[in-house]
N, C-alpha and C positions, 0 to 999 in steps of 0.2 A: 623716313623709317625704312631701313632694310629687307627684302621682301621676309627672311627669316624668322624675324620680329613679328610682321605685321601674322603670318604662319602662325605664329605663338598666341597671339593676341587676340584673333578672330577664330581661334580653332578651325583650319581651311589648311589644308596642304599643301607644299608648294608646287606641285605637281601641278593643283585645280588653278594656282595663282599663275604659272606660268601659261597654262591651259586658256585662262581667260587673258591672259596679255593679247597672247597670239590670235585669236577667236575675234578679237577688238572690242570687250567689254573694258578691260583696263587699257590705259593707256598711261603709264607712269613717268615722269620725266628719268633719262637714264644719261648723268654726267657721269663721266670718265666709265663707261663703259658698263656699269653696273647701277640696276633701276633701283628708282628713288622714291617711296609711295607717298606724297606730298596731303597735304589736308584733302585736296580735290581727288585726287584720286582715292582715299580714304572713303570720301562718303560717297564715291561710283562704286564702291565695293560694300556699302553699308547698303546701300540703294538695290546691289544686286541680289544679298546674301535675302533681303527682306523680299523681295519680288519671288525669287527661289522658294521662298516658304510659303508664298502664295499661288504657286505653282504653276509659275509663268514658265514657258522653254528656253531654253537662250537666246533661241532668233526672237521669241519676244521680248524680251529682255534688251536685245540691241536695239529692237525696232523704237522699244521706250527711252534707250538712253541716246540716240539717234536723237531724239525731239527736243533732248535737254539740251546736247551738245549744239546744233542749230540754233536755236534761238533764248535757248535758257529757259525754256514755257513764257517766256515774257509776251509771247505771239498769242492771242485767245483761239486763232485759230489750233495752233499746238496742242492747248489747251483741252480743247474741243476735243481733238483727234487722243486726247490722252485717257479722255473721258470716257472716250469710244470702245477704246481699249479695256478698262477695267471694266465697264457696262458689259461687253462682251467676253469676257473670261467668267464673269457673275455670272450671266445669263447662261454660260456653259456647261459650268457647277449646278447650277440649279437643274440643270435636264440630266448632267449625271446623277443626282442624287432621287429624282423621280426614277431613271432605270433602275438604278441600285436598289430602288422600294420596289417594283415591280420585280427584280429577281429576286430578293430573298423575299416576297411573298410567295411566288413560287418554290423556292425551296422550302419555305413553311409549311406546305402542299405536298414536298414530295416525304419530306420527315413524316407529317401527319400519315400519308397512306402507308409508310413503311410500319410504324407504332401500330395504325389496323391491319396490317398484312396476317392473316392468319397463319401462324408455323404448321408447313404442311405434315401431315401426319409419315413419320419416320417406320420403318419396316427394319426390324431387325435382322439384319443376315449371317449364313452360316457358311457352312460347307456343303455346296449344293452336291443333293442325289445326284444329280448328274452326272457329279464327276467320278463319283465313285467309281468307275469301268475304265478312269485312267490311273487309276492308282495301284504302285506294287512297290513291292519292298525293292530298295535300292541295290542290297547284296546281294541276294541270290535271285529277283525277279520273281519269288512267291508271292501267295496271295498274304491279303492283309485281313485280319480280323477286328472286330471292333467289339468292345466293350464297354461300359459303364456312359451307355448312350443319353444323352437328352437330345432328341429331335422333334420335328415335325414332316410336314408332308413333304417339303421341299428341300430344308435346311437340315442340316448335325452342325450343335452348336456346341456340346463337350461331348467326349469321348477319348475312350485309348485304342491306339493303334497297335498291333502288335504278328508279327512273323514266325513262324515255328523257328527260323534261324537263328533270334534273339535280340531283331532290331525292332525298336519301340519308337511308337510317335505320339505326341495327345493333338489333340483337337480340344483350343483353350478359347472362349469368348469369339468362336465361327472360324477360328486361323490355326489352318493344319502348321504346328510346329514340329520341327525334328528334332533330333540331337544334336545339330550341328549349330550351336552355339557360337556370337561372335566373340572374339576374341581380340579381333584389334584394338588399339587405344589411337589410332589419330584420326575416327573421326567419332560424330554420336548422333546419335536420332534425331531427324530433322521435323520436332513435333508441331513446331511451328513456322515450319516453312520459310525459313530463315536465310534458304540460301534463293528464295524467290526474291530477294531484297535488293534494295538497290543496283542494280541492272542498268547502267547506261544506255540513254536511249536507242545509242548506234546498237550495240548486244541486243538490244530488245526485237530490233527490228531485221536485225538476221536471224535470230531465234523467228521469227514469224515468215519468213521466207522459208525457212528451213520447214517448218511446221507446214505452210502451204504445198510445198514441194511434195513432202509426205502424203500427204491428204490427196492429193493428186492421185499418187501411184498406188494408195488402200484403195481409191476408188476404180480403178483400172483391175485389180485384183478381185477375187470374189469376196468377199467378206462373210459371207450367210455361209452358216452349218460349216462353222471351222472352228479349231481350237488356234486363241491369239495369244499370246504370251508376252510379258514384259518384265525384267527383272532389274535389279541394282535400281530401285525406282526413289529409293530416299535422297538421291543427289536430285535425278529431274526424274516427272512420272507424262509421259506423253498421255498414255491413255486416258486420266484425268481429266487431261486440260482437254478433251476432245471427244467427251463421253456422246454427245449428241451423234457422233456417225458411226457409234457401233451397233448394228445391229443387234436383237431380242432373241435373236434363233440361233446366236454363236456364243460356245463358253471362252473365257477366259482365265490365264493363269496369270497371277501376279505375286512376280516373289522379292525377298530383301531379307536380306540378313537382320534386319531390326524389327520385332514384333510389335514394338512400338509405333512405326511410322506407319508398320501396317495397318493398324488400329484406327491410327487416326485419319488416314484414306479410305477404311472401310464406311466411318461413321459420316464422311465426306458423301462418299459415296452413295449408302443409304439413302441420302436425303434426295439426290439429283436420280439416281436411274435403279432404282430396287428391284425393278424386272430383271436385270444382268446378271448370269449366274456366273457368277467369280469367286475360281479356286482360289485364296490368303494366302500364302505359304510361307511361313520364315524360315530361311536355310542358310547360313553362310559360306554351305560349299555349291558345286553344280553339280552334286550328286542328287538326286531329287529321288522324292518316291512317287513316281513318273515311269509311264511303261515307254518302252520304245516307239519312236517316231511315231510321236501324240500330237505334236506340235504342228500346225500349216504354215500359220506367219509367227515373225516374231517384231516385238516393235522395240527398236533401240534408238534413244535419245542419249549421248554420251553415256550407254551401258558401255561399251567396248572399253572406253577411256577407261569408265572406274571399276571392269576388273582388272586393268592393266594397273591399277595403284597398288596392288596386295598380289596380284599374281604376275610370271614371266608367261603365263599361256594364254591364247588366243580365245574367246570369250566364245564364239561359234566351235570352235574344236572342241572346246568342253560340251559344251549344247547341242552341235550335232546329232551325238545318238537319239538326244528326243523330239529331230526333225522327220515331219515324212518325208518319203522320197522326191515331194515336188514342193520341201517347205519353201515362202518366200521371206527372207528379211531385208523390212525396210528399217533404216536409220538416218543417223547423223553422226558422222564420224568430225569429232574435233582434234585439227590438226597444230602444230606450229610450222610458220617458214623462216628457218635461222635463227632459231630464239634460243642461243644458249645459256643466256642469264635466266631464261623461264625455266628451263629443265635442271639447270642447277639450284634451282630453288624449289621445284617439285619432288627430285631426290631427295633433298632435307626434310623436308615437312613429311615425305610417303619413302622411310627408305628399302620398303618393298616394290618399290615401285619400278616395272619394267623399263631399261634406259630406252625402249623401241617404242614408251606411248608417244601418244603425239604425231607418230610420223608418218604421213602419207605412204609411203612405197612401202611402209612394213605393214600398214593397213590392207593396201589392194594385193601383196604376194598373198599376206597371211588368208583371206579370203580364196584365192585362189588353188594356194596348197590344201585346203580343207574344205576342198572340193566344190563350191559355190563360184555359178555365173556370174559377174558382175551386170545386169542389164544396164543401166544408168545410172547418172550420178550429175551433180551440178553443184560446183563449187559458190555460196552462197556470198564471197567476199571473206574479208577480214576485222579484224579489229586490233589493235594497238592499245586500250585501255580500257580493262575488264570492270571500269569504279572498282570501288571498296569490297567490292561484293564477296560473302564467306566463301560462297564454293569456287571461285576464280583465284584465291588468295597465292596461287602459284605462279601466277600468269605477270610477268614485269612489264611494266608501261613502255609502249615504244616498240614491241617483240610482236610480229604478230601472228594472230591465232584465226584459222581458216574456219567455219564450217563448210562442211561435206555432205551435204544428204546423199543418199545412194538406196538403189535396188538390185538384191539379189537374189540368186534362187539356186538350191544345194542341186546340181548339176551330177553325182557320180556318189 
């Protein structure tokens, strides 16, 4: 029989048929150059497909069809040693299958405590008093009024905003909104965190280099009695994933153009660190109702990249005015090196999108024209294949894509 045939017949590919020639499971007679699967070799392959299913390895496998070819088992001693062999793959099964009882009694254990875990008592947040003293009207920098208040001692959870000028804001379910409405259509609210998804291990683990690097340089910085700010956070939200090393005695700004995602970071949030008094803001431009150089740090995880998808200007040149004169920001600048099938594919998908993201040298002048030291920076590696993942969808397999952590500080 033809190895093709025999392919068809045993549902085995020829690939595994050729696999086990070579390996010396099979051994087929092969006149005029092409193998012949004869009766005997038939049933060293019925012999093997059934051992397989008993989940013997190949080298056990040869080590059993070794004893047949020898002596045929006609040897008792073979015999014996054949015996030995299933006794002990038995005996093996049987102590996997005690561990396997012993850990899912253990997971039994940990389902069980999680079912009694008591859902910790959630604190509803607002717009804390506190921030009040950074807030002014974006146009002419007047004071802001407030109206048709619901608060409490620490929080304003509805309210209107409003400037003798004519510019109005609400405060809707704790998250100061403006008028600046999004407006784009290519992307949408990441309310379920969608583009945490799928992340190839290599991505995941420069994402966390990246992230160490950061944490480093927050910690060499002061952090206590500063305003930290983070925006464009519905792509990636740093501060989130890192809420443990923010200190209690500093406020924070966090903004996005989608009151949605904001929302559901707030309620995120509530539950892990409700001490944190965090301004909400949904805004889709960088005009903020923010006074001047409010801001100490700012933290960006690919914020620079995604306002370079919808804007041609530099994310700190916008931000600037609401740095102090000694703000520092730390990020992650995502780069590419020669990837012009990725940027040609990022222009389609974002055709606002600046032909300068991505690039290294337009990253570190632009920092430097807009008046910011670079202190350091450490290129964390690459990557060549972003998986499936939704917010990488621009990124071509084979192209690769740097990250950058970096620290700097507005110098003039």
């Amino acid at each position: 029989m033809r190895i093709g045939k025999v392919s068809e017949l045993y549902h085995i590919s020829v690939d595994n048929l050729y696999y086990y020639i070579k390996y010396g499971l099979l051994v087929p007679p092969r006149p005029k150059g092409q193998y012949v699967f004869d009766q005997a070799t038939l049933k060293d392959l019925e012999w093997i497909l059934e051992l397989k299913e008993l989940d013997f390895s190949l080298r056990e496998i040869h080590i059993i069809l070794s004893l047949k070819r020898v002596s045929g088992l006609a040897d008792p001693q073979d015999v014996e040693e054949l015996k030995a062999i299933y006794t002990g793959k038995r005996d093996f099964c049987l102590q996997e299958i005690q561990q396997k009882q012993k850990i899912i009694g253990c997971l039994e254990e940990k389902i069980k405590d999680l079912d009694q875990h008591p859902a910790s008592a959630t604190l509803k947040t607002g717009v804390p008093l506190s921030m009040l003293p950074l807030l002014c009207c974006p146009v002419c920098k007047g004071s802001l009024s407030l109206t048709d208040v619901e608060m409490d001692q620490r929080f304003l959870y509805h309210g209107a905003l409003e400037c003798s000028c004519g510019y109005k804001a609400v405060i809707d379910k704790g998250i100061l909104m403006t008028p600046n409405k999004n407006t784009n259509l290519q992307d949408t609210p990441d309310v379920t965190r969608e583009l945490y998804k799928d992340l190839p291990p290599q991505l995941i683990s420069m994402f966390q280099r990246s992230y160490n690097w950061m944490l480093e340089r927050m910690e060499q910085v002061n952090l206590h009695h500063k305003v930290i700010a983070e925006t464009y956070v519905n792509a990636w939200f740093f501060m989130h994933n890192h809420l443990e090393y923010l200190p209690g005695d500093s406020r924070y700004i966090v903004i996005d153009k989608y009151p949605e995602t904001l929302l559901m970071y707030k309620h995120l949030i509530e539950k892990q660190r409700p001490d944190l008094d965090i301004l909400y803001l949904a805004d889709s431009s960088t005009t903020f109702p923010l006074k001047s150089e409010c801001i100490d740090l700012h933290l960006d995880f690919f914020a620079v990249n995604e306002h370079n998808f919808y804007h041609p200007s530099f994310l700190y040149q916008k931000l600037r005015p609401y740095f102090s004169p000694q703000a520092d920001v730390i990020g992650t600048y995502f780069y590419f090196e020669h990837a012009p099938k990725s940027m040609k594919q990022l222009l389609s998908m974002y055709p606002e999108c600046s032909r300068q993201n991505f690039q290294n040298s337009y990253f570190h002048e632009e920092l430097r024209k807009n008046g910011f030291q670079l202190l350091s920076e450490e290129d964390c590696g690459f990557t060549t294949d972003s998986g499936n993942n939704l917010g990488f969808g621009f990124h071509v397999k084979g192209e690769k894509m740097h990250l950058l952590p970096y620290h700097g500080k507005r110098c003039r």
